[in-house]
PDB file with SEQRES, HELIX, SHEET and CRYST1 records, atoms N, CA, C and O in Angstrom:
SEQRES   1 A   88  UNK UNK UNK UNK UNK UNK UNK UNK UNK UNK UNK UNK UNK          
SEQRES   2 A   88  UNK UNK UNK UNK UNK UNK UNK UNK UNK UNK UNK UNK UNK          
SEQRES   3 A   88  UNK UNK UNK UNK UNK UNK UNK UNK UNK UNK UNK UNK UNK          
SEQRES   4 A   88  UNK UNK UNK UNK UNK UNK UNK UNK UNK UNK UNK UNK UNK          
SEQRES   5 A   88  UNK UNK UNK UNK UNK UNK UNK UNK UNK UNK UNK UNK UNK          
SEQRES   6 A   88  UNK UNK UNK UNK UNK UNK UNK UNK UNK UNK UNK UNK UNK          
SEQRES   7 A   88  UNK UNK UNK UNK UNK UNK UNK UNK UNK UNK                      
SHEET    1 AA1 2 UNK A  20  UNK A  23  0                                        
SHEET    2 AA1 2 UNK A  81  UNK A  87  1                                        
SHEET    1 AA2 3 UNK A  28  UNK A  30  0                                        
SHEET    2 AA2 3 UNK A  61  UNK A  64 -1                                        
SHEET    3 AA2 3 UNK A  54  UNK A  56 -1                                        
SHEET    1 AA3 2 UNK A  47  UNK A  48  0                                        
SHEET    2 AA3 2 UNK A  72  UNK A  74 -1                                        
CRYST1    1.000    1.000    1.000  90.00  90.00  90.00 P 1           1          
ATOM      1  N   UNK A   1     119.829  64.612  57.089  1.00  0.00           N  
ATOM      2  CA  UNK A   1     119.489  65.773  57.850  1.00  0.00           C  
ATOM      3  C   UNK A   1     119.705  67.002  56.962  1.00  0.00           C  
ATOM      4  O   UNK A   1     120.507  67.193  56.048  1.00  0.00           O  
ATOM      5  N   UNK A   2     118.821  67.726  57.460  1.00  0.00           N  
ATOM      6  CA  UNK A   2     118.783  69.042  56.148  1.00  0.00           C  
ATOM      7  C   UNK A   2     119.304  70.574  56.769  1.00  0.00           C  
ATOM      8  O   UNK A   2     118.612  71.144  57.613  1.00  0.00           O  
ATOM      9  N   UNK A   3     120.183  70.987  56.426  1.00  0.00           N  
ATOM     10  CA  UNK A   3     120.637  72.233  57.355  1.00  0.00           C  
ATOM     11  C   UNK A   3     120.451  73.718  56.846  1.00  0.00           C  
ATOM     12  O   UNK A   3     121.148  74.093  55.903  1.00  0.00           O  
ATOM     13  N   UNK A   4     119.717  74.412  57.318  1.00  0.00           N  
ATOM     14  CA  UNK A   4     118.924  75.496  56.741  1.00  0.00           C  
ATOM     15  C   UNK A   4     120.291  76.493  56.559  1.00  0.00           C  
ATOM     16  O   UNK A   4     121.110  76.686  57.457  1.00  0.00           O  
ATOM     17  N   UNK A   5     120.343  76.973  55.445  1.00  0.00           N  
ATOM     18  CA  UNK A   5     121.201  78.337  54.930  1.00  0.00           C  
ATOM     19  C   UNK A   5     121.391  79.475  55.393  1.00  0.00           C  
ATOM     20  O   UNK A   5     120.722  80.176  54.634  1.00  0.00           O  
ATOM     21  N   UNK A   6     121.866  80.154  56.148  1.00  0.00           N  
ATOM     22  CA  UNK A   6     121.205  81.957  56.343  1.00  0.00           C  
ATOM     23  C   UNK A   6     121.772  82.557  55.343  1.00  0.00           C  
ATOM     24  O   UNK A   6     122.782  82.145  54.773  1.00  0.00           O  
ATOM     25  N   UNK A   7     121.094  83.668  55.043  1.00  0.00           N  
ATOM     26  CA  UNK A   7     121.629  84.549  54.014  1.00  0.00           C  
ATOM     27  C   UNK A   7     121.206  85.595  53.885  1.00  0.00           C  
ATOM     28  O   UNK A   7     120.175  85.934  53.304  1.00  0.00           O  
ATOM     29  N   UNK A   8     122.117  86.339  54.524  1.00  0.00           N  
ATOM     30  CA  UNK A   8     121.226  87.875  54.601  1.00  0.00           C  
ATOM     31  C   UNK A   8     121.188  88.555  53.218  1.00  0.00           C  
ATOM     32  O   UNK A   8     122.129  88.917  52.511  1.00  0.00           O  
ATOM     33  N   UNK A   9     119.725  88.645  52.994  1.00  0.00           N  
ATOM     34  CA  UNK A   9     119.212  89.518  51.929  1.00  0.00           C  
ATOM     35  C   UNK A   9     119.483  91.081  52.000  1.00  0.00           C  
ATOM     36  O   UNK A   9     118.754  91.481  52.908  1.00  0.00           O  
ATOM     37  N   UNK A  10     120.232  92.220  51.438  1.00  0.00           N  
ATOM     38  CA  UNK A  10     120.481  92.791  51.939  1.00  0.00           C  
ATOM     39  C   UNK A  10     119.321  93.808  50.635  1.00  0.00           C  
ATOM     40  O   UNK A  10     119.537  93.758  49.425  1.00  0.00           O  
ATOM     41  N   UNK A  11     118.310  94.533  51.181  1.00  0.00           N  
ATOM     42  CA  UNK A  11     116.919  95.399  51.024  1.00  0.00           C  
ATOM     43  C   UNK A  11     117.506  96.858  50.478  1.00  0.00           C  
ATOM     44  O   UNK A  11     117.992  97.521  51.394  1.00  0.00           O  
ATOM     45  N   UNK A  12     117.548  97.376  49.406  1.00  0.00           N  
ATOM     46  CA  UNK A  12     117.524  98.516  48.581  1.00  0.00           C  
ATOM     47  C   UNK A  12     116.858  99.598  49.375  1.00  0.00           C  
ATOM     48  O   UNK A  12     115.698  99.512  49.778  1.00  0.00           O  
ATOM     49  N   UNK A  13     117.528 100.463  49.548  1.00  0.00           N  
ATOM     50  CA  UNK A  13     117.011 101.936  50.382  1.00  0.00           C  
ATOM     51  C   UNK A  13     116.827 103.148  49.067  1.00  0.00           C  
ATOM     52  O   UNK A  13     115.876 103.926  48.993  1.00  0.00           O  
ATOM     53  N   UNK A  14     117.971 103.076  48.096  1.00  0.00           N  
ATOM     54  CA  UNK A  14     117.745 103.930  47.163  1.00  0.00           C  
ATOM     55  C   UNK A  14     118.084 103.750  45.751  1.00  0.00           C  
ATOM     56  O   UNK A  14     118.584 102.635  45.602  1.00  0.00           O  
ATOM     57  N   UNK A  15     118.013 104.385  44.690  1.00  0.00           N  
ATOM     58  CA  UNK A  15     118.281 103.850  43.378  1.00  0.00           C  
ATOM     59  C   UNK A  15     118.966 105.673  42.934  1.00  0.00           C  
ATOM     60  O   UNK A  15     118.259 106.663  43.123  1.00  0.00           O  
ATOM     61  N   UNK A  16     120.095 105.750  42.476  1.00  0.00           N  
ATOM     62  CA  UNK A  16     120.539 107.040  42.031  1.00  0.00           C  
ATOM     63  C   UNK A  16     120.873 106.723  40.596  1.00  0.00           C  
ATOM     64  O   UNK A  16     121.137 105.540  40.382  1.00  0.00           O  
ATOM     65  N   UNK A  17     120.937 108.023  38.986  1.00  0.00           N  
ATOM     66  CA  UNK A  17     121.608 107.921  37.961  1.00  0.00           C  
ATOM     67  C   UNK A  17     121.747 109.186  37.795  1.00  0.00           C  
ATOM     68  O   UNK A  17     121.359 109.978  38.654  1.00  0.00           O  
ATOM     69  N   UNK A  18     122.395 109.620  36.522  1.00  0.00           N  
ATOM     70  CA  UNK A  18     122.172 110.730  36.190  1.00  0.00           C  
ATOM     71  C   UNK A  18     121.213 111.562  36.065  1.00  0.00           C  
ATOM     72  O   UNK A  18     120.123 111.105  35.723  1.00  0.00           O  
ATOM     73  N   UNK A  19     121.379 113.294  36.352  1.00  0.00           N  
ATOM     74  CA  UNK A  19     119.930 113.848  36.312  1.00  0.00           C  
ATOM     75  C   UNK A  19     119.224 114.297  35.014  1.00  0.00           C  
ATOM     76  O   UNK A  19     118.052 114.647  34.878  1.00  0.00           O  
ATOM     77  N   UNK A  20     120.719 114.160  33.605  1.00  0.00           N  
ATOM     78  CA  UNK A  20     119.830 115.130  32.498  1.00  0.00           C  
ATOM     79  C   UNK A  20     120.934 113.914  31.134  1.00  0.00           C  
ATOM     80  O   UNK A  20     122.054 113.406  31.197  1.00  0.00           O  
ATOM     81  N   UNK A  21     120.117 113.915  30.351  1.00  0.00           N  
ATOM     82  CA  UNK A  21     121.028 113.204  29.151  1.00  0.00           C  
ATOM     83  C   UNK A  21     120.889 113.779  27.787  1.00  0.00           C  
ATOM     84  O   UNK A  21     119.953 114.575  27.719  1.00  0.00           O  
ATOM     85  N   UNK A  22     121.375 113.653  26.976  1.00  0.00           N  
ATOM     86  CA  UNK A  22     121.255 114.395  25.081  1.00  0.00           C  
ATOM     87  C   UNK A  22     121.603 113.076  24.638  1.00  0.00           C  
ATOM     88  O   UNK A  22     122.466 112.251  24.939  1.00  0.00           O  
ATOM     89  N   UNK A  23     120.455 113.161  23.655  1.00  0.00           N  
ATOM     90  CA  UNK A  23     121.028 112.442  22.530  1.00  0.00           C  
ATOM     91  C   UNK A  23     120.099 112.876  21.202  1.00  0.00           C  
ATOM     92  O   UNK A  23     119.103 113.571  21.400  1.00  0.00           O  
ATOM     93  N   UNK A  24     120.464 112.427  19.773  1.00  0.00           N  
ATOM     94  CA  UNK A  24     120.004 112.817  18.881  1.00  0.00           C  
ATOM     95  C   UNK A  24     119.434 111.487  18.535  1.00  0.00           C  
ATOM     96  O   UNK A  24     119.618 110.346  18.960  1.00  0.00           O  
ATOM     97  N   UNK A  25     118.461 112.177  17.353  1.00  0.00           N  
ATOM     98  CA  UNK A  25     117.399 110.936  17.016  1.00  0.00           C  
ATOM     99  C   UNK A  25     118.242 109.474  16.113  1.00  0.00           C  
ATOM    100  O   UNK A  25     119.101 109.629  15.245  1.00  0.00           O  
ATOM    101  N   UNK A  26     117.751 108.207  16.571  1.00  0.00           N  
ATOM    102  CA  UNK A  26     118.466 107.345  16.384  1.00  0.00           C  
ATOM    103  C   UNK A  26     119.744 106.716  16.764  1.00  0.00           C  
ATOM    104  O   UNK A  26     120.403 105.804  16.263  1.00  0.00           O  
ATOM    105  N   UNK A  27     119.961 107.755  18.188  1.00  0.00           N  
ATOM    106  CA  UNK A  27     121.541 107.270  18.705  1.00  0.00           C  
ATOM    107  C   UNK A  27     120.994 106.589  19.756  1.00  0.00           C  
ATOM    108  O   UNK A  27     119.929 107.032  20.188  1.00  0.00           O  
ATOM    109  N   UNK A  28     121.543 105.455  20.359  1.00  0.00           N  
ATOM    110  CA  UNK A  28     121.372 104.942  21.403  1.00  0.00           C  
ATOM    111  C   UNK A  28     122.894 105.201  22.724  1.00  0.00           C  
ATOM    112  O   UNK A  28     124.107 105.078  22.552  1.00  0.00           O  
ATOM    113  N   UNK A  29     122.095 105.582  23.956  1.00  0.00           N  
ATOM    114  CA  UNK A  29     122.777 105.682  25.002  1.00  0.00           C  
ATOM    115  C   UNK A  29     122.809 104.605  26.030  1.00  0.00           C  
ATOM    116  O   UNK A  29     122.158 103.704  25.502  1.00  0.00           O  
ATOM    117  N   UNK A  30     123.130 104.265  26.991  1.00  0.00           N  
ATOM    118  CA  UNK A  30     123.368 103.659  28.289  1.00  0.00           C  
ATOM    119  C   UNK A  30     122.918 104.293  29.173  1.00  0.00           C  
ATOM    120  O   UNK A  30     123.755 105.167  29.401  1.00  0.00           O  
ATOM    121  N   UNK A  31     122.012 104.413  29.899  1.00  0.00           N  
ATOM    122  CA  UNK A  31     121.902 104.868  31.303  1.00  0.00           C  
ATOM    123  C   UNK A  31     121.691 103.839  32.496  1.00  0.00           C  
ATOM    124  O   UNK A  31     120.787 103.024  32.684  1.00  0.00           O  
ATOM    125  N   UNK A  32     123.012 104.195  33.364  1.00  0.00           N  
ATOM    126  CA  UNK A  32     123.431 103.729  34.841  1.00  0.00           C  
ATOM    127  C   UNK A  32     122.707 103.543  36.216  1.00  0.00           C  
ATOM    128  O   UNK A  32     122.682 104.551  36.922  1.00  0.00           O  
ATOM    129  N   UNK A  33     122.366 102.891  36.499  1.00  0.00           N  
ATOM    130  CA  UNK A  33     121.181 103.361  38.070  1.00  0.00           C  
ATOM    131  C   UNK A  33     122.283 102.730  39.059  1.00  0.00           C  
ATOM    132  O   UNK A  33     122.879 101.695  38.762  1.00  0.00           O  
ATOM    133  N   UNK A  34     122.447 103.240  39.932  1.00  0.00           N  
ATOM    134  CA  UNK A  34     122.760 102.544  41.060  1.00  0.00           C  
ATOM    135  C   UNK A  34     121.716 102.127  42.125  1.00  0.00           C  
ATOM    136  O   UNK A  34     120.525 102.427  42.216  1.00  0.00           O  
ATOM    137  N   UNK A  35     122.488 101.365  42.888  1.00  0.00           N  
ATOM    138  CA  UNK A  35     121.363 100.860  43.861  1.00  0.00           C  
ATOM    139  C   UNK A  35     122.205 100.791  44.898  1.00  0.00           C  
ATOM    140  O   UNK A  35     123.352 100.348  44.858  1.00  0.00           O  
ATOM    141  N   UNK A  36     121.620 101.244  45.863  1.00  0.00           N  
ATOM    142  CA  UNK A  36     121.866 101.698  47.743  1.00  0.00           C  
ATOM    143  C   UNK A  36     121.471 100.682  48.272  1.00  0.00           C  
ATOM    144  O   UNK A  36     120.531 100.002  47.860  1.00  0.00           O  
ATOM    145  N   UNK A  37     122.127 100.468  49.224  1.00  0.00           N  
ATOM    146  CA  UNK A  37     123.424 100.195  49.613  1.00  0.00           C  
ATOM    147  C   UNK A  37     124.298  99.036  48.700  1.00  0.00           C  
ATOM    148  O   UNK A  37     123.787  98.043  48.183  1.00  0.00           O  
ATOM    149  N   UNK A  38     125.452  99.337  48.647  1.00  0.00           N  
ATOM    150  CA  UNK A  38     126.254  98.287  48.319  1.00  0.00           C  
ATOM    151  C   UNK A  38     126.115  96.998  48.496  1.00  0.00           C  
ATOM    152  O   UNK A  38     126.316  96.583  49.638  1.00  0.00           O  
ATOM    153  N   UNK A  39     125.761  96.079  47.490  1.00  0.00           N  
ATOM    154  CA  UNK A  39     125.177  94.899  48.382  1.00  0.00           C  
ATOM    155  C   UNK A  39     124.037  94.247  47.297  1.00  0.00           C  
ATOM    156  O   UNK A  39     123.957  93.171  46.706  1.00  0.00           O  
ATOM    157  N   UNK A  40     123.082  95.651  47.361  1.00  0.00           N  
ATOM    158  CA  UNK A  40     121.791  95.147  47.026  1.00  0.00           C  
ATOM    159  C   UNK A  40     121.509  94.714  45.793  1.00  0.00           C  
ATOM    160  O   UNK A  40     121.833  95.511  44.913  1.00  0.00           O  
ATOM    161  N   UNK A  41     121.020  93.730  45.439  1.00  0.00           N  
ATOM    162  CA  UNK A  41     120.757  93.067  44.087  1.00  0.00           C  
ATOM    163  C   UNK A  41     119.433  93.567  43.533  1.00  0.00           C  
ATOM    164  O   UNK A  41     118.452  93.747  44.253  1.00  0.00           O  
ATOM    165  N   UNK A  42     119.442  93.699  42.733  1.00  0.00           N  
ATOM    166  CA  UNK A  42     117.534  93.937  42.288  1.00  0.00           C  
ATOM    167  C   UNK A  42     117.319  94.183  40.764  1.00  0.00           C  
ATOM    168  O   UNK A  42     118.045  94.971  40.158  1.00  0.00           O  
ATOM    169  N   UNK A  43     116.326  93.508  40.159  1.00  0.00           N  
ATOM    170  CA  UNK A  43     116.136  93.821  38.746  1.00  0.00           C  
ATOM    171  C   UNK A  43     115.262  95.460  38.798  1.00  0.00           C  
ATOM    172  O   UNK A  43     114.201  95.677  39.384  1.00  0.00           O  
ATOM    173  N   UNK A  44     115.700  95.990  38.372  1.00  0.00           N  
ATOM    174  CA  UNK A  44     114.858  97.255  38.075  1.00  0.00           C  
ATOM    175  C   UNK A  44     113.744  97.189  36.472  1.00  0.00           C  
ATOM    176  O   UNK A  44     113.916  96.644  35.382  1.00  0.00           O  
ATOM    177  N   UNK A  45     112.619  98.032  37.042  1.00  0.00           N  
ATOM    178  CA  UNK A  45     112.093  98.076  36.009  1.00  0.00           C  
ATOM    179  C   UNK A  45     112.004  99.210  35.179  1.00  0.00           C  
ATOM    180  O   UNK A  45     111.642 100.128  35.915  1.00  0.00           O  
ATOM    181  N   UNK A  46     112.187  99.742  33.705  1.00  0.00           N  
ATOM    182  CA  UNK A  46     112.555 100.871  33.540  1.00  0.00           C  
ATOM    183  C   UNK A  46     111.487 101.190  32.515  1.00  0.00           C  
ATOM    184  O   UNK A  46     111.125 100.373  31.669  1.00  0.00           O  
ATOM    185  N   UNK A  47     110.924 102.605  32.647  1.00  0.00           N  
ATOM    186  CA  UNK A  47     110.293 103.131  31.783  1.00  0.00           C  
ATOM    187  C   UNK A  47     110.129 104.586  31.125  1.00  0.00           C  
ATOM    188  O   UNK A  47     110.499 105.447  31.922  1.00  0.00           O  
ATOM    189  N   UNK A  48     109.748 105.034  30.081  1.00  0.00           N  
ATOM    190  CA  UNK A  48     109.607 106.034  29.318  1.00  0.00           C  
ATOM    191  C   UNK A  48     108.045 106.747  29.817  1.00  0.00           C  
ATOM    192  O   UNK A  48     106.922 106.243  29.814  1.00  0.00           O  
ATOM    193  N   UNK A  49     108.459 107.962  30.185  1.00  0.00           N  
ATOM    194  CA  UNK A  49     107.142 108.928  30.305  1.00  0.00           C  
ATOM    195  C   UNK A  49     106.438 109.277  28.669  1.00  0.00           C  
ATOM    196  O   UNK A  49     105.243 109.438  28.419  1.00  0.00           O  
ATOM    197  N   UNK A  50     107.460 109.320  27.818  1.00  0.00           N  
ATOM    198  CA  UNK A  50     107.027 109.948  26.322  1.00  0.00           C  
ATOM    199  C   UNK A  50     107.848 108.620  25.245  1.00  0.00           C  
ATOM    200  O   UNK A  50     108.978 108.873  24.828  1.00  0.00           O  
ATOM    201  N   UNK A  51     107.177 107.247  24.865  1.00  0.00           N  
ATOM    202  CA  UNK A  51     108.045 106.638  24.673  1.00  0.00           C  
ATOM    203  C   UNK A  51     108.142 107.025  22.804  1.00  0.00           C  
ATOM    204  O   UNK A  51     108.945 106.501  22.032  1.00  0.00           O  
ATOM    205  N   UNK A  52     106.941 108.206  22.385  1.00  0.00           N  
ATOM    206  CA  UNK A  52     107.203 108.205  21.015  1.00  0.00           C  
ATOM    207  C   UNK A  52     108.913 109.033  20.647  1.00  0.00           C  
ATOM    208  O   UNK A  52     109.733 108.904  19.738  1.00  0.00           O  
ATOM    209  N   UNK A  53     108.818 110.050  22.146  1.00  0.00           N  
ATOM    210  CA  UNK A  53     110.378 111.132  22.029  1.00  0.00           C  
ATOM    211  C   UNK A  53     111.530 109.718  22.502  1.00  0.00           C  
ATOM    212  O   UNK A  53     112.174 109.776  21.454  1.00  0.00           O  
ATOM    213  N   UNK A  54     112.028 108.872  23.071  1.00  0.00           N  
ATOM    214  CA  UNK A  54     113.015 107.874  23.406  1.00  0.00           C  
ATOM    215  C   UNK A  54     112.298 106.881  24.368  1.00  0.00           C  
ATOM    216  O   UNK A  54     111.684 107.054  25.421  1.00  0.00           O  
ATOM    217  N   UNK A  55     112.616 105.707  23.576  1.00  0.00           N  
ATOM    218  CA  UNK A  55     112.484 104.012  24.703  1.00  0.00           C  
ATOM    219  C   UNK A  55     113.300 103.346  25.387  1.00  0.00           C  
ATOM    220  O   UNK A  55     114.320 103.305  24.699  1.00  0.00           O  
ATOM    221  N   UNK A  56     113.473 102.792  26.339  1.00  0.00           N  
ATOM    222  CA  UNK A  56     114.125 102.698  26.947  1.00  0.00           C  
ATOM    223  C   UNK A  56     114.158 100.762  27.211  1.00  0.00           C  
ATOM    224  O   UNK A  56     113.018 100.299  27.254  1.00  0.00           O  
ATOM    225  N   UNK A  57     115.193  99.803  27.361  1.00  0.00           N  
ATOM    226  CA  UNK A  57     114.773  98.640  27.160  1.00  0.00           C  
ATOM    227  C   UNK A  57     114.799  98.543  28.439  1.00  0.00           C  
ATOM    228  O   UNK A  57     114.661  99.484  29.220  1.00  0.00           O  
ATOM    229  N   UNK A  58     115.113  96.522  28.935  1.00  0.00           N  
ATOM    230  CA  UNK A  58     115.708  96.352  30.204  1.00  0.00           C  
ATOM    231  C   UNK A  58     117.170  96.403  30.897  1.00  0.00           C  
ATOM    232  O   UNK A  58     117.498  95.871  31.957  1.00  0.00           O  
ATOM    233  N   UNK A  59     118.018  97.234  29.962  1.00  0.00           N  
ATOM    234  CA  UNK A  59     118.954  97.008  30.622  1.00  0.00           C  
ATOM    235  C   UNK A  59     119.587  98.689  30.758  1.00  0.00           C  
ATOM    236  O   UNK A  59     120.783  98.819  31.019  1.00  0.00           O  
ATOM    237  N   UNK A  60     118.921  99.632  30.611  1.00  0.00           N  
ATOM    238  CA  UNK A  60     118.953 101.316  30.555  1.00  0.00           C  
ATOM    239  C   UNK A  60     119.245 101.610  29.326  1.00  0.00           C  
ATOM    240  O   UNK A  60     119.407 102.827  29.229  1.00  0.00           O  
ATOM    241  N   UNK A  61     119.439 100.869  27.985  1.00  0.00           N  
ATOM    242  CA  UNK A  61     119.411 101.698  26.769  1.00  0.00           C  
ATOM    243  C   UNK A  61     118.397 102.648  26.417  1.00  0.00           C  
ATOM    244  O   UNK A  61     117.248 102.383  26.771  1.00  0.00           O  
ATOM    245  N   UNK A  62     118.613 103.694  25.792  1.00  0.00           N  
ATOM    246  CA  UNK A  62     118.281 105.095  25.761  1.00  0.00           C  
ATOM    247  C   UNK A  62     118.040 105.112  24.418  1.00  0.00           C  
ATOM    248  O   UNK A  62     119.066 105.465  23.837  1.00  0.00           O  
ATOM    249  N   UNK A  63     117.080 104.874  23.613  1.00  0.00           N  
ATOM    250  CA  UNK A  63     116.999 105.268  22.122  1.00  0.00           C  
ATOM    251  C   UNK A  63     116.430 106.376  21.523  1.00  0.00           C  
ATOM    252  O   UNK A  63     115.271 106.066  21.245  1.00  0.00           O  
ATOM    253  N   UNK A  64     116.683 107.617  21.153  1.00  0.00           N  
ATOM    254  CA  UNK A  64     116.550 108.332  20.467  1.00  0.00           C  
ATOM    255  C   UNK A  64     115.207 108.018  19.460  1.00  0.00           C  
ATOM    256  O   UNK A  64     115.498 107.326  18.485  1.00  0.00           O  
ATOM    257  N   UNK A  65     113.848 108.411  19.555  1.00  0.00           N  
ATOM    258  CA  UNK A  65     113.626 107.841  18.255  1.00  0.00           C  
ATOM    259  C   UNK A  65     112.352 109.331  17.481  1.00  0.00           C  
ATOM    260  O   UNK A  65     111.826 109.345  16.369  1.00  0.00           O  
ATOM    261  N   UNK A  66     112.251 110.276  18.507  1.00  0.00           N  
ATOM    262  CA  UNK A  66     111.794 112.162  17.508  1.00  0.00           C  
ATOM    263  C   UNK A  66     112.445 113.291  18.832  1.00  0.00           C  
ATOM    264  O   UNK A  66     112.906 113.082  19.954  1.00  0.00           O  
ATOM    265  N   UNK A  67     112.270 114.153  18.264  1.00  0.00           N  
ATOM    266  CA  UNK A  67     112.481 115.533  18.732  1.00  0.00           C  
ATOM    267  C   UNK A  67     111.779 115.861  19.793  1.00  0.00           C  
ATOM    268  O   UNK A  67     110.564 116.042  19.718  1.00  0.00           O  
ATOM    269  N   UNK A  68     112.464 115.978  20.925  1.00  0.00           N  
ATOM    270  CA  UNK A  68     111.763 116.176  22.132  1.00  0.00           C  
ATOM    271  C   UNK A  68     111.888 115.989  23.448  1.00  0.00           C  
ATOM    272  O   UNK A  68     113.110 115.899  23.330  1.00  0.00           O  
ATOM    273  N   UNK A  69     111.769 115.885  24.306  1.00  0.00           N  
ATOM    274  CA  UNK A  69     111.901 115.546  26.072  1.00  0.00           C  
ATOM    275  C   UNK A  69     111.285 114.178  26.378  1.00  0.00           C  
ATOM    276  O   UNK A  69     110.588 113.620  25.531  1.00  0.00           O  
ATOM    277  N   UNK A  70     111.459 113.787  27.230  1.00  0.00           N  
ATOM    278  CA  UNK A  70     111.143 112.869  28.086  1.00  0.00           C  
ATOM    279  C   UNK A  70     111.419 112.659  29.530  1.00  0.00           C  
ATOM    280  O   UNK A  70     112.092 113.595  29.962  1.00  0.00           O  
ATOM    281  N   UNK A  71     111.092 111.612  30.589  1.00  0.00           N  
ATOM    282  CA  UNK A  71     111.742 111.207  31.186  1.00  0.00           C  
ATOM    283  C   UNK A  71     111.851 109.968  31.575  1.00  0.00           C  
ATOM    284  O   UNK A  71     110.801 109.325  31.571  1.00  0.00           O  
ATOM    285  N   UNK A  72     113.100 109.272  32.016  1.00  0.00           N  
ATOM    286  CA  UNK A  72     112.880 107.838  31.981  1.00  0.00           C  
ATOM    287  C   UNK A  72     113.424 107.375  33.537  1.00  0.00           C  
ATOM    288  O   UNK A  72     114.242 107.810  34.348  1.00  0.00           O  
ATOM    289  N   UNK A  73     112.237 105.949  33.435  1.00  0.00           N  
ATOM    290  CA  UNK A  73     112.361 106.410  35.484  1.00  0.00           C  
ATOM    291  C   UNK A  73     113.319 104.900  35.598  1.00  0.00           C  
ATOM    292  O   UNK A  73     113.223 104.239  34.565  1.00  0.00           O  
ATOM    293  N   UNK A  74     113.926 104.470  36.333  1.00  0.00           N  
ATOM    294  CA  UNK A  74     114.495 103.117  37.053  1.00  0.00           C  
ATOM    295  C   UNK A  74     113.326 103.241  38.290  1.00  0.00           C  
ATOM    296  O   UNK A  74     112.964 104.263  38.874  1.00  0.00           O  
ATOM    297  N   UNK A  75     112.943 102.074  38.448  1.00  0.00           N  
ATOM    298  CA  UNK A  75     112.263 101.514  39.448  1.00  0.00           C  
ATOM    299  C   UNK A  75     112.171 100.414  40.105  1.00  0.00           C  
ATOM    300  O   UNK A  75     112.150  99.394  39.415  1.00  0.00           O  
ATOM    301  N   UNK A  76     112.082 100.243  41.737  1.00  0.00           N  
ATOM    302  CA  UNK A  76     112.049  99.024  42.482  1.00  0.00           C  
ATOM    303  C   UNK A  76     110.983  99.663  43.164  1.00  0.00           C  
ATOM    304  O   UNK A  76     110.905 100.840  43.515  1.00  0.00           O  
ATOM    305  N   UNK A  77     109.840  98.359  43.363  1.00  0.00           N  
ATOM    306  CA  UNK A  77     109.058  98.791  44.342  1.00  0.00           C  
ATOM    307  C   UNK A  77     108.531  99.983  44.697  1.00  0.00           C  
ATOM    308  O   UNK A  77     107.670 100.347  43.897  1.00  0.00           O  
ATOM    309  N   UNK A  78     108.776 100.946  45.852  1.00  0.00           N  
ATOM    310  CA  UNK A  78     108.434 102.011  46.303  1.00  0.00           C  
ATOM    311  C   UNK A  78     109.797 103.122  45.538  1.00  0.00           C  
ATOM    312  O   UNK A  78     109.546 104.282  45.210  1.00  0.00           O  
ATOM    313  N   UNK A  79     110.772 102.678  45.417  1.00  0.00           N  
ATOM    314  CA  UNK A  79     112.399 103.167  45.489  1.00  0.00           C  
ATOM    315  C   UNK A  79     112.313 104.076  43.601  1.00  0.00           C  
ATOM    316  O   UNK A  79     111.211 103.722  43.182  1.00  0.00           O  
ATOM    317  N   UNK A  80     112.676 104.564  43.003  1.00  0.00           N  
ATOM    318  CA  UNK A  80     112.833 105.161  41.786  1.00  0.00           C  
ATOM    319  C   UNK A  80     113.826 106.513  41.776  1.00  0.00           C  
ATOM    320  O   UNK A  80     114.160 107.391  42.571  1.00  0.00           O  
ATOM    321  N   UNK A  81     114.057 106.184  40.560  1.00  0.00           N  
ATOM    322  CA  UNK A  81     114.902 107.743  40.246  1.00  0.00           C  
ATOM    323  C   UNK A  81     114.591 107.895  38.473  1.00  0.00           C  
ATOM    324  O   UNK A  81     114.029 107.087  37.733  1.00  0.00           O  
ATOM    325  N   UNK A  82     115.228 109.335  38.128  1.00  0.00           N  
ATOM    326  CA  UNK A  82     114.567 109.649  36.903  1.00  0.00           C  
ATOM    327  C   UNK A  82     115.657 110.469  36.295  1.00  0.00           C  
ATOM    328  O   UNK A  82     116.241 111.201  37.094  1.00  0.00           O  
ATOM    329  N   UNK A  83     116.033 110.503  35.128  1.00  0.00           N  
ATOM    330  CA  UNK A  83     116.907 111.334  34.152  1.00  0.00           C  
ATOM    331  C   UNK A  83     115.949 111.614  33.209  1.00  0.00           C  
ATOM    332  O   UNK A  83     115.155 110.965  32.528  1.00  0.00           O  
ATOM    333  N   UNK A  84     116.373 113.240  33.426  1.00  0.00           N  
ATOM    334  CA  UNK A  84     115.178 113.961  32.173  1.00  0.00           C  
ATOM    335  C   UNK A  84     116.110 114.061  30.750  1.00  0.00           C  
ATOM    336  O   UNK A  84     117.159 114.704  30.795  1.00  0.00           O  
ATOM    337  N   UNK A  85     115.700 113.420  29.525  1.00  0.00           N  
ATOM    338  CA  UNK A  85     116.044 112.922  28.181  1.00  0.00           C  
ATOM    339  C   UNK A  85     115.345 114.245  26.939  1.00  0.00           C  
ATOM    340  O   UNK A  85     114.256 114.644  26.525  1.00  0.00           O  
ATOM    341  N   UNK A  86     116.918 114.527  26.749  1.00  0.00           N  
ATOM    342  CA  UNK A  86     115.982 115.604  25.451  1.00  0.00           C  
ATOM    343  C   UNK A  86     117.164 114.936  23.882  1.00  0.00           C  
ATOM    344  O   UNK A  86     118.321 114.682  23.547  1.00  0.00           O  
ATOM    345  N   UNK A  87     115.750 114.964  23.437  1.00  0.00           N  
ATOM    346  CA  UNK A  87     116.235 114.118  21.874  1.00  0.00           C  
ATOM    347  C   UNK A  87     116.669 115.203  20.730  1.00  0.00           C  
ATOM    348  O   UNK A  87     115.706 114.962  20.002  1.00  0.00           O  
ATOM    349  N   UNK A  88     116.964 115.621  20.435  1.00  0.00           N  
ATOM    350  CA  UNK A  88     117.573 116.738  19.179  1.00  0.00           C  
ATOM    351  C   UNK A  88     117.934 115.983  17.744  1.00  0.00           C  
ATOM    352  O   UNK A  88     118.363 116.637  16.794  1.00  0.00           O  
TER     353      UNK A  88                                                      
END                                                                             
């Protein structure tokens, strides 16, 4: 006999990080996302508006790589947030 699991999935309402970061060319940073509510699991997907000024991998590293702005977004689904990146 097979006995079905429950498991409440608990559904992402928001994603927060920092709003502004520095770094200079060739330094690599960390950037943090949280995810709303406590609970919620989720791979985020992360990307660079300007990826020639800093790239960004999958896990929020921040690379420095010319002179300039950017911004780099965390994303689920509908849900995102964004830290604006200036490279010096």
């Amino acid at each position: 006999m097979f006995r079905s699991l429950s498991m409440d999935v608990v559904e992402p309402t928001g994603i927060t990080m920092q709003k502004t970061l520095s770094l200079k060319v060739s330094v690599s940073k960390t950037l943090v996302a949280t995810v709303e509510p406590e609970g919620a699991s989720v791979s985020l997907t992360w990307t660079s508006s300007k990826p020639e000024v800093a790239t960004v991998d999958d896990e929020g590293n921040v690379l420095g790589i010319a002179p300039g702005t950017t911004n780099i977004k965390a994303s689920y689904g509908d849900l995102s947030a964004s830290t604006y990146v200036t490279v010096s």
